[in-house]
MARMARKE-178387 format. One record per residue (C-alpha): residue in one letter; y, z, x. Coordinates in steps of 0.02 Angstrom, whole numbers, padded with zeros to 5 digits, always signed. Layout:
N
AYZX;...
//
This chain:
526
X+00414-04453+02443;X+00360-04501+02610;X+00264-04418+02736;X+00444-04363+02860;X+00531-04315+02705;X+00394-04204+02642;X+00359-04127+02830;X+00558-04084+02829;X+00561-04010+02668;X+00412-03904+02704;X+00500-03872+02884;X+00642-03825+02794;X+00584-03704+02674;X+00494-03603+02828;X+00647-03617+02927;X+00740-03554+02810;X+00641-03394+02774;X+00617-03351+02947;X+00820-03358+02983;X+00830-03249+02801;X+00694-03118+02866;X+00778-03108+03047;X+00952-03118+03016;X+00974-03060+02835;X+01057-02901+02760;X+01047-02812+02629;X+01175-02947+02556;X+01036-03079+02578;X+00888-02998+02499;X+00892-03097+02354;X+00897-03291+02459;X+00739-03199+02542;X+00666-03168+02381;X+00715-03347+02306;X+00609-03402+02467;X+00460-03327+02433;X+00458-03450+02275;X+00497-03594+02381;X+00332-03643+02435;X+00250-03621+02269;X+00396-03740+02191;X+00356-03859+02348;X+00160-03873+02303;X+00172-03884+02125;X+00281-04029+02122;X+00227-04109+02281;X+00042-04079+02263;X+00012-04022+02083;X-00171-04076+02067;X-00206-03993+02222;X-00083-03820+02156;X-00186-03817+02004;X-00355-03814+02080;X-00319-03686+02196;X-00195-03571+02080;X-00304-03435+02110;X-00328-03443+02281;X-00153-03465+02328;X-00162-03305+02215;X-00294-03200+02327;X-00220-03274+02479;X-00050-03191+02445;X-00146-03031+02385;X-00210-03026+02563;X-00022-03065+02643;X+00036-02919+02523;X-00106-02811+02599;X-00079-02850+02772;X+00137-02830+02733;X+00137-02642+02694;X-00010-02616+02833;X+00130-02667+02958;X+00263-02555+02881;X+00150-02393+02938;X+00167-02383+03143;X-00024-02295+03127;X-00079-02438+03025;X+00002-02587+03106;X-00112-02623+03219;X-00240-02661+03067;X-00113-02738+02964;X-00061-02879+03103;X-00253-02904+03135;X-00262-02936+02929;X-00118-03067+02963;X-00205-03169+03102;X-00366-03175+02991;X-00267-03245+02868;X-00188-03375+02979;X-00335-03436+03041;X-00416-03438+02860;X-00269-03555+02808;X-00272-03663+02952;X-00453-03690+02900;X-00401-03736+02725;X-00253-03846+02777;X-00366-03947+02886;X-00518-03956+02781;X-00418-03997+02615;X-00271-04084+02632;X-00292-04290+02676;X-00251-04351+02864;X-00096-04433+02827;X-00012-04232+02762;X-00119-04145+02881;X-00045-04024+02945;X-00039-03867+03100;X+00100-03778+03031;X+00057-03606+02937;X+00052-03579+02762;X+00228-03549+02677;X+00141-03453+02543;X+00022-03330+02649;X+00173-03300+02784;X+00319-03277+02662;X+00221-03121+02569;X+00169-03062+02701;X+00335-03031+02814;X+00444-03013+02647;X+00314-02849+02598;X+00339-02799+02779;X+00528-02819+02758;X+00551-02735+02579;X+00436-02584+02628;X+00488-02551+02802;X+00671-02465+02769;X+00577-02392+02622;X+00431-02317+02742;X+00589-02259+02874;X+00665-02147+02736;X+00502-02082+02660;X+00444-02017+02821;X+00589-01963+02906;X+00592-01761+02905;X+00724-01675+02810;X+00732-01500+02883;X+00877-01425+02786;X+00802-01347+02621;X+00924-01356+02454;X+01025-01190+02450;X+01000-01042+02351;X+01064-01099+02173;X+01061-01252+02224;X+01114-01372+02075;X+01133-01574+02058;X+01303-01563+02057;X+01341-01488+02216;X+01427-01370+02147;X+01518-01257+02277;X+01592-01068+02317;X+01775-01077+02368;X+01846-00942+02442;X+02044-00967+02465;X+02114-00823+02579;X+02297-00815+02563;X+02446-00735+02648;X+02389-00737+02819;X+02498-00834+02932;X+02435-00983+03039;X+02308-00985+03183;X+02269-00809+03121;X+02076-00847+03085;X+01996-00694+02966;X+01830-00656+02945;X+01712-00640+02776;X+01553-00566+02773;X+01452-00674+02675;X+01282-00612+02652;X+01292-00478+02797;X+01329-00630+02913;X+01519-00664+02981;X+01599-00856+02941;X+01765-00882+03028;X+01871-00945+02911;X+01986-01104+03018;X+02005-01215+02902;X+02209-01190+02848;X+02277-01305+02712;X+02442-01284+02624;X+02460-01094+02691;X+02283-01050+02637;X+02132-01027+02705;X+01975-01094+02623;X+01795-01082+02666;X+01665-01179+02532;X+01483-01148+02521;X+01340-01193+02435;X+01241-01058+02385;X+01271-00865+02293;X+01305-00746+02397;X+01386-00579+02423;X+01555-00575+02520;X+01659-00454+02602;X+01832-00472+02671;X+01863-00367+02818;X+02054-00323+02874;X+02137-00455+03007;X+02230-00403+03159;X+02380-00542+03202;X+02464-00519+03373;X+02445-00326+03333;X+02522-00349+03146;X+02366-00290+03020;X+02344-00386+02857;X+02218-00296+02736;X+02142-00399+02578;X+02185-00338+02405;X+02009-00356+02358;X+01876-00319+02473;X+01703-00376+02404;X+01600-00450+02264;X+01489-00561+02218;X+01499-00752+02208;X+01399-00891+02092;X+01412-01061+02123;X+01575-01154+02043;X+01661-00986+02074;X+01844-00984+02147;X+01886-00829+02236;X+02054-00807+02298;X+02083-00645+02429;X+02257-00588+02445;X+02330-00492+02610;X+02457-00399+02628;X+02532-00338+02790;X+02476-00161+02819;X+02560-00080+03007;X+02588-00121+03154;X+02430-00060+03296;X+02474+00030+03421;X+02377-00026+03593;X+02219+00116+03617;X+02058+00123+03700;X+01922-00003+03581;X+01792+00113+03525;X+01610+00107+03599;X+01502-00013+03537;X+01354+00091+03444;X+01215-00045+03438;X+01231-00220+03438;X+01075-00224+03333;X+01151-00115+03176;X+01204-00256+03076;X+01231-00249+02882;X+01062-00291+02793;X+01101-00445+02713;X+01075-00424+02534;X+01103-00606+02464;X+00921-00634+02464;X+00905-00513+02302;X+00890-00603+02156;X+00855-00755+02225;X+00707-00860+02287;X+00610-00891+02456;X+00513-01003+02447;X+00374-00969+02298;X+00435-00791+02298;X+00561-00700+02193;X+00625-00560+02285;X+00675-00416+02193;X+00738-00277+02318;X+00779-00256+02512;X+00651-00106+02586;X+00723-00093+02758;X+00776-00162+02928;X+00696-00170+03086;X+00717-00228+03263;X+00638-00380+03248;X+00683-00419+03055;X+00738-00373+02870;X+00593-00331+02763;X+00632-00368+02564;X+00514-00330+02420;X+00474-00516+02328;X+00332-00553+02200;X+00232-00708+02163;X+00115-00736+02013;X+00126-00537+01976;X+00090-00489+02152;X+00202-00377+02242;X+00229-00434+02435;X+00333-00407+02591;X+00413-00536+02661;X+00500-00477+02826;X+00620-00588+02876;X+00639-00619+03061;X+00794-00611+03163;X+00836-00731+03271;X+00949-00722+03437;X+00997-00863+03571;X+00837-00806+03684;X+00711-00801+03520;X+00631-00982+03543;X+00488-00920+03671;X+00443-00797+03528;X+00456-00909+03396;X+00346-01049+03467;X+00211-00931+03520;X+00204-00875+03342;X+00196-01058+03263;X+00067-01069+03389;X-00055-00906+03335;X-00010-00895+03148;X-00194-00943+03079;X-00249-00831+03199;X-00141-00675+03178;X-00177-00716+02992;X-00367-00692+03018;X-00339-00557+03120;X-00266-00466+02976;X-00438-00469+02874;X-00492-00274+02931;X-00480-00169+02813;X-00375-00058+02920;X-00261-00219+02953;X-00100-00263+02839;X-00153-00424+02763;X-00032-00560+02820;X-00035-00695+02694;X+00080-00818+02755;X+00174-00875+02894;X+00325-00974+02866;X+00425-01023+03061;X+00480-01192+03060;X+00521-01228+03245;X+00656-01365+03199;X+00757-01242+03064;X+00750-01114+03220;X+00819-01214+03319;X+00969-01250+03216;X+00993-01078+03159;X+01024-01030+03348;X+01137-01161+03358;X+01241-01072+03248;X+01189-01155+03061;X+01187-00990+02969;X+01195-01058+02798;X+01027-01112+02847;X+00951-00936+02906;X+01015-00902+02706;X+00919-01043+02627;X+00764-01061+02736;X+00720-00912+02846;X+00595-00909+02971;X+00458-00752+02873;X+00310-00672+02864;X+00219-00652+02699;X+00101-00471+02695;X+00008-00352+02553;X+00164-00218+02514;X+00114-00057+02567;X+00208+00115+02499;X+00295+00172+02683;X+00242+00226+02847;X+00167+00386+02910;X+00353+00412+03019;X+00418+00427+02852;X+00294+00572+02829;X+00315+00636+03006;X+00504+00653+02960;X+00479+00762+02808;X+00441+00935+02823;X+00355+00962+02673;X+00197+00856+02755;X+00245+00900+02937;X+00215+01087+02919;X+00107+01077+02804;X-00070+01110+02853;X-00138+00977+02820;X-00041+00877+02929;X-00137+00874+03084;X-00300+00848+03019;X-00232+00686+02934;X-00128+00617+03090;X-00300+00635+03185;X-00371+00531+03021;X-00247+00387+03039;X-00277+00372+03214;X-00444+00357+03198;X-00404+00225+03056;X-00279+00130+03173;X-00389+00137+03326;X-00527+00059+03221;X-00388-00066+03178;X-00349-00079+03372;X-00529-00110+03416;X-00553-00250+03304;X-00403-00347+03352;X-00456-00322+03544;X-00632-00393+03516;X-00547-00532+03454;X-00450-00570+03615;X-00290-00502+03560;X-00163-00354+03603;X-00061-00283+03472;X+00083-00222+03587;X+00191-00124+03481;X+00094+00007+03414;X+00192+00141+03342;X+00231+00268+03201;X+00344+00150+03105;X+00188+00009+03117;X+00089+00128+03043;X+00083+00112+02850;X+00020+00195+02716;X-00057+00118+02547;X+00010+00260+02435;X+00168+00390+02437;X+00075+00565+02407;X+00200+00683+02311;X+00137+00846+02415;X+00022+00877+02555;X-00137+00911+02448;X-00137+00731+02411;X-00123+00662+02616;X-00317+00659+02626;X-00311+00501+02476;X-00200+00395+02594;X-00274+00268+02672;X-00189+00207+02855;X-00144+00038+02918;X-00095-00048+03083;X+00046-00182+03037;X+00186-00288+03117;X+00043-00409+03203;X+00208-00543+03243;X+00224-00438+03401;X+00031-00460+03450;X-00027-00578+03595;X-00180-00653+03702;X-00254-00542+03821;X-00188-00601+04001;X-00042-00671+03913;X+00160-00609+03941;X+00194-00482+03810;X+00319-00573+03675;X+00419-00403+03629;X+00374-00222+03655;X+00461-00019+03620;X+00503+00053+03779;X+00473+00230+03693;X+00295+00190+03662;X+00227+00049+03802;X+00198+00103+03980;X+00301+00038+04130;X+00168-00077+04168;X+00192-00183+04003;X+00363-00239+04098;X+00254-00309+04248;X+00112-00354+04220;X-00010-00463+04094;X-00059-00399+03909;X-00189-00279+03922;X-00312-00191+03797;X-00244-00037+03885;X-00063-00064+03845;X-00099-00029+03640;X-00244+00125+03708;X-00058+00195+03796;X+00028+00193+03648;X-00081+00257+03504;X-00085+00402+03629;X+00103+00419+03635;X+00100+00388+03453;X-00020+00520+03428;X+00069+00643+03540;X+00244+00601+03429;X+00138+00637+03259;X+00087+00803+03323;X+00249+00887+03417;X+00403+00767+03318;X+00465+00733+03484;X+00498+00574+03590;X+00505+00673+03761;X+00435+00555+03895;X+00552+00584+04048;X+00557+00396+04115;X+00636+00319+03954;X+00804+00298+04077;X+00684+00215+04215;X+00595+00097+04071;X+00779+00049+04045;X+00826+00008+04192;X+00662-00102+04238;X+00675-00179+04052;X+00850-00233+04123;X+00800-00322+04299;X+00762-00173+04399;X+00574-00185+04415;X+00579-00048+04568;X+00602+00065+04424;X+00415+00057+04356;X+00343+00162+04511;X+00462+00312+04478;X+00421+00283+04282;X+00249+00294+04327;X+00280+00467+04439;X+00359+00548+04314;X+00255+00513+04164;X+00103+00554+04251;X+00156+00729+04314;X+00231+00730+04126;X+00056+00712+04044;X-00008+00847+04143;X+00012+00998+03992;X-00053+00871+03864;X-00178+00856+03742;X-00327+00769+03862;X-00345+00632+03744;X-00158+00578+03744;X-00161+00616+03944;X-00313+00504+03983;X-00208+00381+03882;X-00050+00397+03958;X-00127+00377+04146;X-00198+00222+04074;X-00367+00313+04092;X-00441+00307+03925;X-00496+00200+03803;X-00481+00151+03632;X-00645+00215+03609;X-00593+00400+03654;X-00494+00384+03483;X-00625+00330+03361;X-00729+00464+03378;X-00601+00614+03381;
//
């Protein structure tokens, strides 16, 4: 063959991978493959001696193109990859010229080292895309391979006459209306509840009214027109807060924990009882409201360090915090399937209760050994207080219901064997920075102004300890805190007048504390 005809072939071989690697699909992945053997077919039968001298080099050299290939499929490793490439370039415009005779001499690059190269860069690269490309929404609860689903069909209702389920403690409008039903499919257990439906003043009650759902289950709620509502004043709105504890977490799994009961409900969360490798935990889950990123990043932010600020003995042990800043985000968009599946939570040692549920008895409240242990505990919890203040941090929401206890005693013989604890550290923040939440009851009007202070937490362990002792929440400004809490920040000086002729018949320990005159100190040594 002579010299133009082999230069076109070769030409065309190069050519032809190039317009396969640039323009190809997924349709043309096997031409690019064929191409990768079309320079080795090209040598061996135009140059065989010369093939089968240098077998293994062609070998090593398209070890190095594979190298340098998935290098530039990684955007943190390209750089080093497409340096790998030029080296290799250069290395076989080296050989070409030193090896081949003048009349095939050639400045074109090597079919062989180029082809491996860009097709490992090509085969990897939509492989690399998927691989690293974050999935944020976690399987469901009962989750199974084939997506099996929970229908709920709720029939009888007419059109544009949305009702409303209760799945989990959480509402799902139900709009979807096919053939005179209504259906609603989802993808994880759950507990339901139908709740009655008022139509333009016509009420429609289901026949059955709640349960429990497993996946592949096919629930079908019947209404039935009830009586027509007579027009009357809407009741009051109690407390937007007093949801239903969602209870579809029981039974189920988050994430390396089985959870086996719900133990209460707070402002700020649900706290469940789970267990992991035969230890008991809490897991408190966190609610989560349109204005909750601020508190949400700012706790991604100082989880290690909350979590080392739990190692005092007088400290609730957090041991894990799980706030994905991504899942929050969709949650307050309004995914609630996914506040079911992946809650944002906090992981902590399960203690027995708190000493408010003591306070509440009477049995330990009149007992006489009640005061001698409240003054215990605070000791305990300003210990607790101090510790978490050396380390640059306020606790802010100090309070009998953050106060827990290891053990339940069964009279008040046995309240000198409990051991105190300061918990709930989600709420605690930098000194100098702006408090994340706070209890109006127990945090002074200048909590609503000003920086996070040391002396915030000093006024209330005072007004916790003042609670513990009398059973009453009587500070006079809790209308003024209010107010200021909503916008009207003129309402801190009065709050600050009144609780200051307030603390003027108190212990002198709680009133140093509530002038924001003492210090944490004044409690340790009581």
């Amino acid at each position: 063959m002579s010299w133009p005809a082999l230069m076109f072939s070769y030409v065309s071989f190069y050519v032809l991978f190039i317009l396969l690697f640039f323009k190809g699909s997924k349709k043309a992945f096997l031409p690019n493959l064929l191409s990768y053997f079309a320079p080795i077919v090209y040598w061996s039968i135009f140059f065989p001696n010369y093939f089968s001298a240098n077998f293994f080099g062609l070998l090593l050299i398209s070890l190095v193109a594979l190298i340098s290939g998935i290098l530039m499929t990684d955007e943190h490793s390209f750089n080093s990859g497409f340096g790998l490439l030029i080296l290799g370039i250069v290395g076989n415009l080296f050989v070409l010229a030193s090896s081949l005779s003048v009349t095939i001499k050639i400045s074109l690059l090597d079919p062989v080292f180029l082809t491996v190269s860009f097709l490992t860069w090509e085969m990897n690269k939509e492989e690399y895309v998927n691989s690293t490309h974050t999935v944020y929404y976690q399987p469901p609860i009962g989750y199974t391979t084939n997506l099996m689903k929970v229908t709920f069909v709720l029939r009888g209702l007419p059109p544009n006459c949305y009702p409303v389920l209760e799945i989990c403690g959480m509402k799902y409008t139900v709009n979807n209306y096919y053939q005179g039903d209504y259906v609603l499919e989802l993808t994880f257990n759950c507990s339901w509840r139908a709740r009655r439906v008022n139509c333009n003043g016509i009420l429609y009650q289901p026949k059955n009214r709640s349960g429990y759902a497993n996946l592949g289950d096919y629930i079908v709620i019947e209404y039935e027109k009830a009586k027509v509502i007579t027009p009357s004043v809407p009741p009051k709105v109690k407390n937007k807060h007093n949801q239903q504890i969602p209870d579809c977490w029981v039974g189920s799994k988050i994430s390396i924990y089985e959870i086996e009961s719900i133990i209460g409900e707070g402002g700020t969360g649900y706290v469940l009882k789970g267990k992991h490798s035969n230890e008991e935990v809490a897991i408190k889950i966190l609610k989560i409201q349109k204005d909750s990123n601020d508190f949400f990043d700012s706790l991604l932010r100082e989880a290690s360090n909350l979590i080392e600020l739990s190692n005092h003995p007088n400290v609730v042990r957090i041991i894990a915090i799980n706030v994905d800043k991504f899942l929050v985000d969709e949650i307050i968009k309004g995914n609630k399937s996914l506040y079911v599946n992946n809650p944002p939570f906090i992981v902590t040692e399960l203690m027995r209760g708190t000493i408010y549920d003591l306070l509440k008895d009477d049995t330990f409240f009149y007992s006489q050994a009640w005061r001698k242990n409240v003054y215990r505990a605070i000791e305990q919890i300003a210990e607790a207080l101090s510790y978490i203040h050396s380390k640059g941090y306020v606790h802010m929401d100090v309070k009998p219901q953050n106060i827990f206890i290891d053990r339940v005693p069964s009279d008040p013989s046995e309240l000198d064997y409990v051991n105190f604890k300061l918990g709930d550290l989600g709420s605690a923040v930098k000194i100098g920075e702006k408090p994340r939440q706070l209890t109006l009851e127990y945090s002074p009007p200048e909590a609503l102004i000003e920086k996070a202070s040391p002396s915030f937490d000093v006024f209330s362990l005072g007004m916790t300890l003042h609670v513990l002792l009398t059973r009453k929440m009587d500070r006079p400004d809790l209308k003024e805190m209010e107010e200021a809490f909503n916008g009207e920040l003129s309402k801190v000086k009065i709050s600050r007048e009144k609780l200051n002729l307030w603390s003027e018949n108190l212990e002198e320990i709680v009133k140093k504390a509530i002038r924001m005159k003492g210090s944490i100190r004044d409690f340790m040594t009581m």
